[in-house]
Each structure stands twice: as structure tokens, then as C-alpha cells.
C-alpha positions in Angstrom: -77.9 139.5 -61.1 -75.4 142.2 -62.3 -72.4 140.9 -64.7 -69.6 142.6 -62.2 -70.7 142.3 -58.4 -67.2 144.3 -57.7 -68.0 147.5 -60.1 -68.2 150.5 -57.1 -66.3 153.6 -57.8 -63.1 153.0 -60.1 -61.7 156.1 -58.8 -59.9 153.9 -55.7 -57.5 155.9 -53.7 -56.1 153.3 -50.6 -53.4 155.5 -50.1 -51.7 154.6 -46.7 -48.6 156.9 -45.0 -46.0 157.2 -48.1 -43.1 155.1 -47.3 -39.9 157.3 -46.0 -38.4 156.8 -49.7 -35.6 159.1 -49.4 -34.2 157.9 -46.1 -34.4 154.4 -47.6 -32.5 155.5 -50.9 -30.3 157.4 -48.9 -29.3 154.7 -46.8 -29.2 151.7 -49.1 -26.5 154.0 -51.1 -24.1 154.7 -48.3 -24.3 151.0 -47.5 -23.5 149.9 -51.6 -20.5 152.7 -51.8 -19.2 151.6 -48.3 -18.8 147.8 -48.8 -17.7 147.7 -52.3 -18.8 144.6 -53.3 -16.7 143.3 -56.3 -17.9 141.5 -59.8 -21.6 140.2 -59.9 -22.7 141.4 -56.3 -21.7 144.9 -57.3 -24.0 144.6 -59.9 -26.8 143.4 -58.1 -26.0 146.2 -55.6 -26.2 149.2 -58.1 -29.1 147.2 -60.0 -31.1 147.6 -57.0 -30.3 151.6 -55.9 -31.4 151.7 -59.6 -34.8 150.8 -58.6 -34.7 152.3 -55.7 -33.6 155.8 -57.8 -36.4 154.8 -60.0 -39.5 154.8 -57.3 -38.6 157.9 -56.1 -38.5 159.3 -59.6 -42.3 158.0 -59.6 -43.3 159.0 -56.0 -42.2 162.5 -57.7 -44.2 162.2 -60.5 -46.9 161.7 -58.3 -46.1 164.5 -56.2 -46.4 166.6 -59.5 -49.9 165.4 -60.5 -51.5 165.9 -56.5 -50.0 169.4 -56.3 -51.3 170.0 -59.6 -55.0 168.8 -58.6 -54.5 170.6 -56.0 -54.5 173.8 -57.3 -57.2 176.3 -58.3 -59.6 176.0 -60.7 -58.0 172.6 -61.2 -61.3 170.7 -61.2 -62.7 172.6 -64.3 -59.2 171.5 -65.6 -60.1 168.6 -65.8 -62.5 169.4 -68.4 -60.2 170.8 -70.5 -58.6 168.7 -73.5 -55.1 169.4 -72.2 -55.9 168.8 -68.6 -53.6 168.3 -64.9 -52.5 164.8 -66.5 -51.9 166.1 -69.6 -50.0 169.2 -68.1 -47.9 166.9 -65.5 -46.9 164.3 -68.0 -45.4 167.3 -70.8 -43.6 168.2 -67.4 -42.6 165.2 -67.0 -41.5 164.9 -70.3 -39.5 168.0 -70.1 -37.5 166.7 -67.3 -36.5 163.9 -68.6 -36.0 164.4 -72.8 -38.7 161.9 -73.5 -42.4 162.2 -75.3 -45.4 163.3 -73.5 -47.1 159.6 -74.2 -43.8 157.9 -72.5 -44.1 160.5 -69.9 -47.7 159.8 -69.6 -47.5 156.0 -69.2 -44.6 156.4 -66.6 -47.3 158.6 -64.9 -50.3 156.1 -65.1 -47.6 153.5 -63.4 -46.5 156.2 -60.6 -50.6 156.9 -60.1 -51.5 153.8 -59.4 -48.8 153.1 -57.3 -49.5 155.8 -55.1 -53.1 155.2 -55.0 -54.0 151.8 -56.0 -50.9 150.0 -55.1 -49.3 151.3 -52.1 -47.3 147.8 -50.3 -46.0 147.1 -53.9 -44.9 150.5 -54.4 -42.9 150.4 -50.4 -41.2 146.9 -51.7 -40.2 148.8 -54.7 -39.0 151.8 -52.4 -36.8 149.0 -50.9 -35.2 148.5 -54.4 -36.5 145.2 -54.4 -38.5 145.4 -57.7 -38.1 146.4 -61.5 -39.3 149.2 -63.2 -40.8 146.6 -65.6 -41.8 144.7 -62.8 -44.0 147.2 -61.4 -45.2 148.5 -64.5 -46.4 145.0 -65.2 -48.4 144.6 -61.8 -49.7 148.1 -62.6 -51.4 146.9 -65.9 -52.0 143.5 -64.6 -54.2 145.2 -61.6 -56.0 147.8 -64.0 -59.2 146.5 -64.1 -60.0 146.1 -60.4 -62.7 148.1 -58.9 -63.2 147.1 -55.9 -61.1 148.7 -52.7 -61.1 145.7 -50.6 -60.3 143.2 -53.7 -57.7 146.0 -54.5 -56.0 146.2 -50.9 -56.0 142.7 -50.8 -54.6 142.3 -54.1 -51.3 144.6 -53.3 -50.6 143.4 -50.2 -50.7 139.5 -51.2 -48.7 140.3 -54.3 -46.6 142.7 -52.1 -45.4 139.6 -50.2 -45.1 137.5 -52.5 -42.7 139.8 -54.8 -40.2 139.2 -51.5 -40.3 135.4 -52.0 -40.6 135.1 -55.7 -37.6 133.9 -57.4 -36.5 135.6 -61.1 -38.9 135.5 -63.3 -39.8 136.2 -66.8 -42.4 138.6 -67.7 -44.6 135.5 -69.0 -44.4 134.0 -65.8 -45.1 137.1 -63.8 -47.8 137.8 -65.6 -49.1 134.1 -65.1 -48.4 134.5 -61.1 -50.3 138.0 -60.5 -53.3 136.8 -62.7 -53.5 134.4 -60.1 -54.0 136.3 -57.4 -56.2 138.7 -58.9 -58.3 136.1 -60.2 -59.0 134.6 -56.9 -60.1 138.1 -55.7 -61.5 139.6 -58.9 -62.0 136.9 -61.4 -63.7 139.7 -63.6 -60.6 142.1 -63.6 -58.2 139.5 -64.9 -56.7 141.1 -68.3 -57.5 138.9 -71.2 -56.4 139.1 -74.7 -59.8 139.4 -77.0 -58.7 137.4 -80.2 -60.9 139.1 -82.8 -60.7 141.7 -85.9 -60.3 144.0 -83.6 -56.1 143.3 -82.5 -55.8 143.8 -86.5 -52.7 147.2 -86.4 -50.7 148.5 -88.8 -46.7 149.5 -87.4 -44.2 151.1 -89.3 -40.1 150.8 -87.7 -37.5 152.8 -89.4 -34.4 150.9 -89.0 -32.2 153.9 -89.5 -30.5 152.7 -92.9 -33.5 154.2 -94.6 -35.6 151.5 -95.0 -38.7 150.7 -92.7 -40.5 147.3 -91.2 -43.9 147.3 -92.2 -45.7 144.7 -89.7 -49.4 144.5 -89.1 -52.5 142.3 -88.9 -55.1 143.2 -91.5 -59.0 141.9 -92.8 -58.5 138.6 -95.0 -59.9 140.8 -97.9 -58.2 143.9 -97.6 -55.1 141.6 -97.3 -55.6 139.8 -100.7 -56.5 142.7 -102.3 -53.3 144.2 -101.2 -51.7 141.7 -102.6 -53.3 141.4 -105.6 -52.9 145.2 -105.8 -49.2 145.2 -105.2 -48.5 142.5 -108.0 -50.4 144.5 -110.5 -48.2 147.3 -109.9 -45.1 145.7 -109.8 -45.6 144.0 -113.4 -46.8 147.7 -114.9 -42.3 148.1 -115.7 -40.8 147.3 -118.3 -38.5 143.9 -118.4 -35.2 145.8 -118.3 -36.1 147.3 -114.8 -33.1 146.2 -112.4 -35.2 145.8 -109.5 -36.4 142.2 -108.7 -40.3 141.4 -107.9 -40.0 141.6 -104.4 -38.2 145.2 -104.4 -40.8 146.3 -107.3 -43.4 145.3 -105.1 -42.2 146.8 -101.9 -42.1 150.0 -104.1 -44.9 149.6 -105.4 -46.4 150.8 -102.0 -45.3 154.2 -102.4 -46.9 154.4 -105.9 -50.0 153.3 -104.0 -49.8 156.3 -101.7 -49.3 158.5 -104.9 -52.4 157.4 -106.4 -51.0 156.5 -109.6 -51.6 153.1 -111.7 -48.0 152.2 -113.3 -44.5 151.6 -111.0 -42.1 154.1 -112.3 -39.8 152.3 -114.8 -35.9 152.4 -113.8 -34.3 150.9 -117.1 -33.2 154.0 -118.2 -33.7 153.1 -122.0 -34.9 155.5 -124.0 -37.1 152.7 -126.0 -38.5 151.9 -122.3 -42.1 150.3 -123.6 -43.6 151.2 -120.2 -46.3 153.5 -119.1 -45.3 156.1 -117.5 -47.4 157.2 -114.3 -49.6 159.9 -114.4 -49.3 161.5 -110.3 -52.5 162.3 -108.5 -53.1 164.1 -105.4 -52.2 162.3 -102.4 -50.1 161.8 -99.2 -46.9 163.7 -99.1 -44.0 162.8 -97.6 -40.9 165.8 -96.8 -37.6 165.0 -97.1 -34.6 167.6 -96.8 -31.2 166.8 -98.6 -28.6 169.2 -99.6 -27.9 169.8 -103.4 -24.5 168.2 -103.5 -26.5 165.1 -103.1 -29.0 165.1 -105.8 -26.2 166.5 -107.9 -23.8 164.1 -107.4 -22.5 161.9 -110.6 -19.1 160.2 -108.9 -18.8 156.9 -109.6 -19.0 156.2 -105.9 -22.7 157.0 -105.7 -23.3 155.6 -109.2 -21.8 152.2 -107.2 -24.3 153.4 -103.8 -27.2 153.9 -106.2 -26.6 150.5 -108.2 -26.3 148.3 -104.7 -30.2 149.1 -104.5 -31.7 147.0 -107.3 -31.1 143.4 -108.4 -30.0 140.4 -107.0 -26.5 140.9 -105.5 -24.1 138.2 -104.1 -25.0 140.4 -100.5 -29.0 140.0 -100.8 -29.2 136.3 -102.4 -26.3 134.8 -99.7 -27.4 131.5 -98.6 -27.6 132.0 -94.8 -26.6 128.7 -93.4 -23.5 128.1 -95.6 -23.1 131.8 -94.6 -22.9 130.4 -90.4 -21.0 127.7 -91.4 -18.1 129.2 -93.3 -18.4 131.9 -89.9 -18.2 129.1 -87.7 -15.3 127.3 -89.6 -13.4 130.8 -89.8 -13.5 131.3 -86.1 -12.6 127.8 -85.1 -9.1 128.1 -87.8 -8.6 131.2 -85.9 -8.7 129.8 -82.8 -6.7 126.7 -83.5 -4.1 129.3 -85.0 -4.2 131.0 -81.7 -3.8 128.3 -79.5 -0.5 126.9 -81.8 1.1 130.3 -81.7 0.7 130.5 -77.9 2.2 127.1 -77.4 5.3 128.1 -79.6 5.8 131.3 -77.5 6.1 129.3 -73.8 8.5 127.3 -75.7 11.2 129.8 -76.5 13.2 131.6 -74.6 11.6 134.6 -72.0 11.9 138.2 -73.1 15.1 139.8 -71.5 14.4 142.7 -69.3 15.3 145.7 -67.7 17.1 146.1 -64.4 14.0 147.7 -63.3 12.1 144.2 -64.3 10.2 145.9 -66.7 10.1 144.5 -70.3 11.8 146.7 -72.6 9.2 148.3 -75.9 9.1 146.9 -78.9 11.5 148.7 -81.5 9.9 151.0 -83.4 9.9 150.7 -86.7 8.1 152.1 -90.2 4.7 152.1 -89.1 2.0 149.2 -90.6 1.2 150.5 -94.0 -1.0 147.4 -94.4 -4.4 147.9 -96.0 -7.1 146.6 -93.5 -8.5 143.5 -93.5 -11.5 142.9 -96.3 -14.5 141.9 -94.4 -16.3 138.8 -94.5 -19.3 138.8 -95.6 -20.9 138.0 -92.2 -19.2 141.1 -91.4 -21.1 143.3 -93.7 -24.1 145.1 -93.0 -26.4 147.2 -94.7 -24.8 150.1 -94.5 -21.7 148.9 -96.2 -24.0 147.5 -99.0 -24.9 151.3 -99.7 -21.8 153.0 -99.0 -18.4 152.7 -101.4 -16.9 149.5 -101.9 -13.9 150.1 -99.4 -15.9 150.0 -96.3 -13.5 152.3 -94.6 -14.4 155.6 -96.8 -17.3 157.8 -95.6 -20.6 157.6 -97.7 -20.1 158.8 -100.9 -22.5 161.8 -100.6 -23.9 163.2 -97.6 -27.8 162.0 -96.5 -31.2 163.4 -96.0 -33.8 163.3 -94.1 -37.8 162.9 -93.9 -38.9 165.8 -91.9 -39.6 164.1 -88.5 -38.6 160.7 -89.6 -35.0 159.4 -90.3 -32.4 159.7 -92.3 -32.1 158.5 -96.0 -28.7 157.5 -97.4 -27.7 159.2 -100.0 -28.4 156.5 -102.9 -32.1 156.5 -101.6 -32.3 160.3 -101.4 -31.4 160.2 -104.9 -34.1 157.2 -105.6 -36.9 159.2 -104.3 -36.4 162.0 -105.6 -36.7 160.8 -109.1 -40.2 161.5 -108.7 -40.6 163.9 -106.3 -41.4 167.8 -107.0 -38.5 169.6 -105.7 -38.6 173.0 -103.8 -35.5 174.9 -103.0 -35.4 176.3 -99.5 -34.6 180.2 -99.0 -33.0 181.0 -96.3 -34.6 184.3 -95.2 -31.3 185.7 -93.7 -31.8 189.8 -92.8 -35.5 190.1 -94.4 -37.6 192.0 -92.4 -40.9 190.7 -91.3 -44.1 189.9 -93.1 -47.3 192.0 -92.6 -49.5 189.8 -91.6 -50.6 187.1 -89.1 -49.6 183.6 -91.2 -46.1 183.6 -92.7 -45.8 183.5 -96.5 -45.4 179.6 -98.0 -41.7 180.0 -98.6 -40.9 181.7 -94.9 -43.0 178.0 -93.5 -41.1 176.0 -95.6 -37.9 177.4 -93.9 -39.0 177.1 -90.7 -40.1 173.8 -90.5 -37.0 172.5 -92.9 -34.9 174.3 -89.8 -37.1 172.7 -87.1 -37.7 169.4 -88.9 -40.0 168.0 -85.2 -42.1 170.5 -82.6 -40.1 172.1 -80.5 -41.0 171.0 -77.3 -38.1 169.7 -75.3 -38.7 165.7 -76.0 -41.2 166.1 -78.5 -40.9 164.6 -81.9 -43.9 165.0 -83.7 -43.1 166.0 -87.4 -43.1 169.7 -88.3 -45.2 168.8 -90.9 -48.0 168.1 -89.1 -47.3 170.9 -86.1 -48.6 174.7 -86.0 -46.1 177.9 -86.8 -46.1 179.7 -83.2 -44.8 183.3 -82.7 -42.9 182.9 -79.9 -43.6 186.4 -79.2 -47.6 186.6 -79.6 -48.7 188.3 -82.9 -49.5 191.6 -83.2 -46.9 192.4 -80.7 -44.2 189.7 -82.4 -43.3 189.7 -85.6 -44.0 187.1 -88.2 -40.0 186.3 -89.3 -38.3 183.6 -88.8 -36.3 184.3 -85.1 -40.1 184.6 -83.7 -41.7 181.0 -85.4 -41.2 177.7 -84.7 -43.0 174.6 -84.9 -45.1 173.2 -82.1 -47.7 170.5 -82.5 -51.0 171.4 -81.5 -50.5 169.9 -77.8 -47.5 171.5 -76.7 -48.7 175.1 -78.5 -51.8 174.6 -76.3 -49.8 173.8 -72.9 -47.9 177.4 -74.1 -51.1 179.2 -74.3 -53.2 178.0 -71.3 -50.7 176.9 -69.0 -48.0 179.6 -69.5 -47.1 182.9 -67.9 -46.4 183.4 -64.4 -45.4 180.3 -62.7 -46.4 178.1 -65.9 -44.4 177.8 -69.0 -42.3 180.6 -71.4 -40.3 180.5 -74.0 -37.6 182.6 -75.5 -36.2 182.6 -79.2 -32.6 182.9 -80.6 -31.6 184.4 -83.8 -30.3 180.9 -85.0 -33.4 178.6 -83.7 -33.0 178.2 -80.4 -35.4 177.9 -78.2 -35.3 178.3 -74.4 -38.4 176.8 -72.0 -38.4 177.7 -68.8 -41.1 175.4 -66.9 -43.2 176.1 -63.6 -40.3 175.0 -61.6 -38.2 177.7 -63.2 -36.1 174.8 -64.4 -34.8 175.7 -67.8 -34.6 173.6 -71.1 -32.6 174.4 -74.1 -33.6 173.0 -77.7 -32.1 173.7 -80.8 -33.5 172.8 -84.6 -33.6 169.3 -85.6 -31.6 170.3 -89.1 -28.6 171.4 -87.2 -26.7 168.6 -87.6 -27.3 167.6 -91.4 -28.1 171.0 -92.8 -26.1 173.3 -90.6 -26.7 176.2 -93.2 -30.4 176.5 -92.3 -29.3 177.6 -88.9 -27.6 180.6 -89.5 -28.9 183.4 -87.5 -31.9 185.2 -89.0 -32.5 188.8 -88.7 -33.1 189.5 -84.4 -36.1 191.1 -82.8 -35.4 194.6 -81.1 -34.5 193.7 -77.5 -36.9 196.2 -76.6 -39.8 194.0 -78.2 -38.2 190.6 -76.1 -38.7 193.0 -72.7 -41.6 194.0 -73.0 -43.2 190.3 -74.2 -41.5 189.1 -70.5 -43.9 190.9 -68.6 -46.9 190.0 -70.9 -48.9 186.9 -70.0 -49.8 184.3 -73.5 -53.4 185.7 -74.1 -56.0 184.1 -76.7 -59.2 185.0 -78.5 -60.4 181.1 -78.5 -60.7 179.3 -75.4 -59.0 175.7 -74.6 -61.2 172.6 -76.3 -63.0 170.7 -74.4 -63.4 167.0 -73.6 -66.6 165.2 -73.9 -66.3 163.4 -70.8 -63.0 163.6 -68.3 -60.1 161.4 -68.5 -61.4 159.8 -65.3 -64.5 158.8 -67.0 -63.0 157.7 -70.0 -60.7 155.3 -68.0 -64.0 154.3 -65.9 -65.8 153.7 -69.0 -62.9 151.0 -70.5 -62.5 149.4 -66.9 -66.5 148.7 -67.3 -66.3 147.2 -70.9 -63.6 145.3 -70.4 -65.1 143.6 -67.3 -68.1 143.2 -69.5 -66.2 141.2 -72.0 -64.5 139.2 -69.2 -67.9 138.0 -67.8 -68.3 135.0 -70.5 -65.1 133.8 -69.4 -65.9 133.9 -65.5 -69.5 132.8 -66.0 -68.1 129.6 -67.8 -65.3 128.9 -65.5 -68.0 129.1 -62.5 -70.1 126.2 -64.6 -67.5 124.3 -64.7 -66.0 124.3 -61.2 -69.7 123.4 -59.8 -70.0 120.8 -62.2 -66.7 119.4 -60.7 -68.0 119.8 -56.9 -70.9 117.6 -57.9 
């Protein structure tokens, strides 16, 4: 007996007649402008052309990826690693600012409704569903394979979506497993609790600190831990960090290889060892001088509020609410009195007009402002100067892809970090040969800091040096490289020329895309607004050059990678081993309802 008695073709396309969507969005807003519905039914009225705007966005996307399969030589495409999807969803992307993953999950959602998911995506034409909604039912639905579980499935839960009150995402997800279990008990999407859910995130919280959240192996775990305290106790006792800061930067000296925490006493008797660096992991960060260089008290202060116990960091945080909550209410009690006194006295005079006359004016309010409370504080204020309404003390930096550092952690890291000046490269002519010099790649990706892809963020670190202009005919200088990561310099190369994408290159970084639509997209480098000096114009390439590159199509001596298997196969292959996982569960439910029939 096979384990899935629904496992046909995965490749389902129930596609019925596309629902009129731009008549329908058309119509549902002349009929929100026209009645002008005030407070909270305004809001439901816009909340719902929002959707409506939303599922034609999709049925676009959509549009995009059938044209595009459409097209010739698109089914050896499909073979290739950056295939149609791939090259619809960096459209995509394009269009709307946003990374090609984003782009490609919005894609996946707009797919299936189009041809897995047709009644949910008309109800959703209507207005009448979420984005999130329907990118739930999309995921929920994934692992169906057969095209009469499938139809059924989308039009029951197409109905249902029209009497369904609210709901939270927990409880739509606990509704649509429902139905899909009662047509496809073997598609239902269930959570495998084993070692492998164990992940490792990083967040950036923008203050230049990161969350560090995962699920690891028990013994990799404790040997972490054990690893971490070892570290952390390598300093000397006059270190101003606590053991929980030592230990969090005790991580980096992990990365670094090394076996002793750098010691921050500062004493020149420090009995510490000092760590001895070995090759590892490097992390770029670009500051400007001023801020290593800067001795002012203020970032002595920024630099000091890193370390140690503070009254900020050790606050007890329920006293903390309470002394909040008591402040409010004597301010509201104040409040209320003073508005009580006022209706007692006399009313203001006015004007013949029966407008109240202004206020005199007087010297204006010299007052200092208000200290704040220490609710009130956050973070930042903790590293900038003690009155929290002067700028930083000293300007940031930045980790090349990543966010920015204040300037007291700038300062911190560098302390053992190797330091390399940047050069800007100004007038210098180019370089003789194919790959730029190290000092002309530093620039460049210090300029570009992310690939230059419109949306794209991948770190310049980890991207290829393109000639905008291909090499021999373009120069290697710094107005014909920029960084793009090994996706987006592959969507250039193989899906650019005529009636695919070009680029074009300014003097000061600039770089203009035009896609396949002929729609254009300006970016500009990433450093532009902290290190504003790197984007000076270089020298330019002879305008002569730039004409006769427009009439050349991207050429290349290596042909695109190929995948292993396509993209449809791959999907195929995890629809299959997830069912396979989800026959226990079935097999054991089915025991059980026949032993409660008997």
C-alpha cells in the first residue's frame, strides 16, 4: 500500500478564467472616494482597496513569470542556476526596492494563487483577504498534490474566508488545517520537533549591538558555555567590564581564534596575557578618522558608558514602572486641578471679531529642557553625551553591509583591529590589467559598502568587482567597478542586452539599471551618507568608450552554472519528504478513529 495515495504530479495548474481584477479595483475605489465614510469605516474601506491593490500586484507578478516561461529557449532556462523564477523575482525586486528572497517569496504566494489557488485568490481580488492571510493559506496548502483534493480545498476555504469572523494567524492556521486534513490528511503542515529546528539568527538592533538567538546541540551548547567563561576570566581584575559583558565579548575573541579576552584596564602593570591573533573571520567596518582620533571628554564619557555596572544597566525594572506609573498619575491629578481652576475664573475677553486675542509676547523661554526620566532613556542616550539634546559626540561607522556602530563602539573595536587607510583614487588613470589592484577594491567596496543591485543588500565583502563596461573594452578604474554579488552579476551577464537588463556608471558611483521593461532604477553607493568623501567623482570614461558599450551585447567566455535538478523538482522532491514524514502521524490517527468506530 503506498504511504501517500494522493502523490500524482505536484506540478498542479487548476487555473480557471482570471478574475476581472482591474474592473473590481477600479470600481471598489470610485465607490470608497465617493461615499467618504468617516473614522473607523474609512479605515476599513482603504484597508480593503489595500488588498485589493495588493492582488493585482500579485496577478502581475504572475503575469511576469508566464510571459517569462513563455519565451524562447525558456525551458532550458530552467536548467540554468539563475533560472525564469530567479530572473522574475530580481524583477520583481527591482520594482519594488526589496531583496530578491522577499521578491521570491511574494512570487511563490502570487504562483500558487494563480495556479493552485484560484477561488481564494478571486475573494482576495474582492479585497476581502489579507496579504498575510493569503500568504498563510498559500503555505498551509503547500503540500497538496492532488488536483481534485486541491480544487476542493480552495473553493471550501474560498467560502469559508466570506463567513469567517477576525481571526488570529494561530487560529487561521488551526481552521485551514482542518479542511485540508479532511481532504489530504497527508499534506497537513506539521512542525518536526527534532535537532533538526536547531538555527542560529543574528538581529542588529541598530544601536550597534546585535541579538544573538538560536537553538543549538546540548553539547555544543555547554561547551559554548564553558568556552565563553574561560575567556572571560583570561582579564585581569581591573577590567571595567562586568562577566556578562566579558563574556558577550568574549565571542568575538572566539571568531579571532585567540585564547585570552583583550584586557581593558589600561594599567601598565596589567598581569594579563595578552592575545596572540590568528587567522580567522573578518569583519569590515568603515569610520572616518575624526572618530578613532577623537580624545574629547564627550567620547571619553560615550566610551566609559560601555563597561561596568551603571545606575542605567542595573535599574530595578519594577520600581522602575512603578515610579512611571506614580509620575503619570501626579501629572494627571495636576492636570485635572489646573483645569478645574481655569472654568472657575473669569472667560478670556475678546475681540469684536469674537476671536481670542494672542498671547503677549514676551522674552522667549530660555528654560533648559526637561531632564529625562529614566524610563525615558534609551540606549542611545546611554552612549551619546550626558545632555541628551547634543548630537553624538563623534560621528559613526559602519560594518560594510551591516549597520552602523556608534562612535564609542567604533572606537572599542578598533582597539584590536588592523587598520587600513582608504585612497581615494581621484584622476588616476586605469590599471592594466583585468582584476583591480588591492587598494583600488578596497575603495570600491568602502564606496559601495552592499551589491549594487537596486534592493539588494548583500555585503560588498562577499560580492564580485564588475566592470560595468566589460573588460578589455572597459577600463579597470573605479567609474567602471562596482560590486555585485554573484546573483545579480549573473542576471547582468546572461539576461542582459537587448530587451534584458543594462547598466550605466557615473563618475561619483552611480549606477543606472534599465530593466526589460525599459523601466529605469537609479542606485547610488551605500557610503554616501556617512562617508560622503568616498563619493567624489573619479576620473570619467571617454564618452566615446560609453557609445560604443550601448550597442554591445554582455558576452562571456564561461557559460551560466547549472542546477542539478530544476527548481520544480526540487520543490517536488520536499513536497514528497515531507508527506513521508507526515505518514506516522496519519497512519496513527487512522488506528485510532477505527478503534473508536468499534
Amino acid at each position: 500500500m503506498p504511504i501517500h495515495p494522493q502523490e500524482p504530479n505536484p506540478s498542479i495548474h487548476t487555473r480557471a478564467a482570471a478574475p476581472k481584477i482591474e474592473s473590481m479595483f477600479d470600481s471598489l475605489v470610485a465607490d470608497t472616494t465617493h461615499h467618504r465614510t468617516p473614522g473607523g469605516g474609512a479605515v476599513a474601506a482603504w484597508a480593503r482597496v489595500e488588498s485589493a491593490a495588493s492582488a493585482r500586484r500579485l496577478a502581475a507578478m504572475a503575469d511576469l513569470l508566464e510571459a517569462r516561461r513563455a519565451g524562447a529557449d525558456s525551458d532550458n532556462r530552467e536548467q540554468w542556476y539563475l533560472d525564469n523564477w530567479a530572473a522574475v523575482a530580481a524583477e520583481i525586486g527591482a520594482a519594488q526596492n526589496t531583496t530578491p528572497d522577499a521578491a521570491g517569496a511574494q512570487l511563490l504566494i502570487a504562483h500558487a494563487l494563480r495556479t493552485r489557488l484560484p477561488r481564494v485568490g478571486e475573494v482576495f481580488a474582492q479585497g476581502l483577504l489579507t496579504y498575510a492571510t493569503v500568504s498563510t493559506i498559500a503555505y498551509r496548502t503547500f503540500a497538496i498534490t492532488d488536483p481534485a483534493a486541491l480544487a476542493a480545498v480552495d473553493a471550501e476555504i474560498a467560502a469559508a474566508l466570506r463567513l469567517w469572523p477576525p481571526m488570529s494567524k494561530r487560529k487561521l492556521t488551526v481552521a485551514i488545517d482542518a479542511i485540508v486534513e479532511t481532504h489530504d490528511p497527508y499534506a497537513v503542515r506539521r512542525s518536526q520537533v527534532t535537532a533538526r529546528s536547531r538555527y542560529l539568527d543574528v538581529d542588529a538592533d541598530g544601536n550597534g549591538c546585535a541579538t544573538l538567538l538560536g537553538v543549538l546541540l546540548a553539547t555544543d551548547a555547554a561547551a559554548l558555555d564553558t568556552r565563553l567563561n574561560a575567556l572571560a576570566d583570561t582579564t585581569c581584575p581591573a577590567d571595567p567590564r562586568t562577566k556578562d559583558q566579558r563574556r558577550a565579548d568574549a565571542v568575538g575573541a572566539l571568531l579571532a581564534g585567540t585564547d585570552h579576552l583583550p584586557c581593558l584596564c589600561g594599567g601598565e602593570d596589567c598581569t594579563a596575557t595578552p592575545p596572540v591573533p590568528t587567522p580567522s573571520t573578518v569583519v569590515y567596518v568603515v569610520v572616518n578618522d575624526d572618530t578613532l582620533d577623537d580624545t574629547t571628554p564627550a567620547a571619553a564619557a560615550q566610551d566609559a558608558a560601555l563597561d561596568g555596572q551603571t545606575p542605567d544597566t542595573s535599574i530595578d525594572l519594577i520600581a522602575l514602572r512603578r515610579d512611571r506609573d506614580a509620575h503619570h498619575a501626579a501629572q494627571k491629578k495636576t492636570e485635572q486641578r489646573e483645569t478645574a481652576q481655569q472654568q472657575t475664573e473669569a472667560p478670556a475677553t475678546t475681540t469684536a471679531t469674537g476671536e481670542t486675542p494672542a498671547p503677549a509676547t514676551g522674552a522667549p523661554n530660555t528654560e533648559p529642557p526637561a531632564e529625562k526620566h529614566p524610563w525615558e532613556r534609551s540606549l542611545q542616550d546611554m552612549l551619546t553625551n550626558d545632555d541628551p539634546g547634543q548630537p553624538a559626540a563623534t560621528r559613526p561607522g559602519q560594518i560594510i553591509g551591516g549597520p552602523y556602530l556608534p562612535g564609542a563602539i567604533t572606537r572599542r573595536v578598533a582597539l584590536t583591529a588592523t587598520i587600513r587607510r582608504i585612497v581615494h583614487p581621484r584622476d588616476a588613470p586605469p590599471e592594466p590589467r583585468y582584476t583591480p589592484s588591492a587598494k583600488l577594491a578596497a575603495f570600491v567596496r568602502c564606496r559601495d559598502l552592499t551589491c549594487r543591485f537596486p534592493g539588494c543588500d548583500v555585503p560588498a565583502t562577499s560580492c564580485d568587482l564588475d566592470h560595468t563596461i566589460a573588460h578589455p573594452t572597459g577600463p579597470t578604474q573605479a567609474s567602471n567597478l562596482k560590486a555585485l554579488c554573484r546573483r545579480h552579476h549573473l542576471l547582468k551577464t546572461f539576461w542582459g542586452g537587448a530587451g534584458g537588463w543594462r547598466d550605466r556608471q557615473l563618475p561619483n558611483g552611480t549606477v543606472v539599471w534599465t530593466g526589460p521593461d525599459q523601466s529605469t532604477y537609479t542606485t547610488t553607493p551605500g557610503s554616501r551618507l556617512l562617508f560622503p568623501a568616498l563619493c567624489t567623482p573619479t576620473a570619467p570614461l571617454d564618452p566615446a568608450l560609453i557609445r560604443a558599450a550601448e550597442d554591445t551585447p554582455p558576452t562571456s567566455t564561461l557559460p551560466m552554472p547549472k542546477r542539478q535538478h530544476t527548481r520544480t523538482h526540487d520543490r517536488t522532491q520536499r513536497i514528497h519528504h515531507e508527506r513521508t514524514l507526515n505518514a506516522p502521524h496519519v497512519e496513527r490517527w487512522q488506528r485510532k478513529a477505527t478503534l473508536r468506530v468499534r
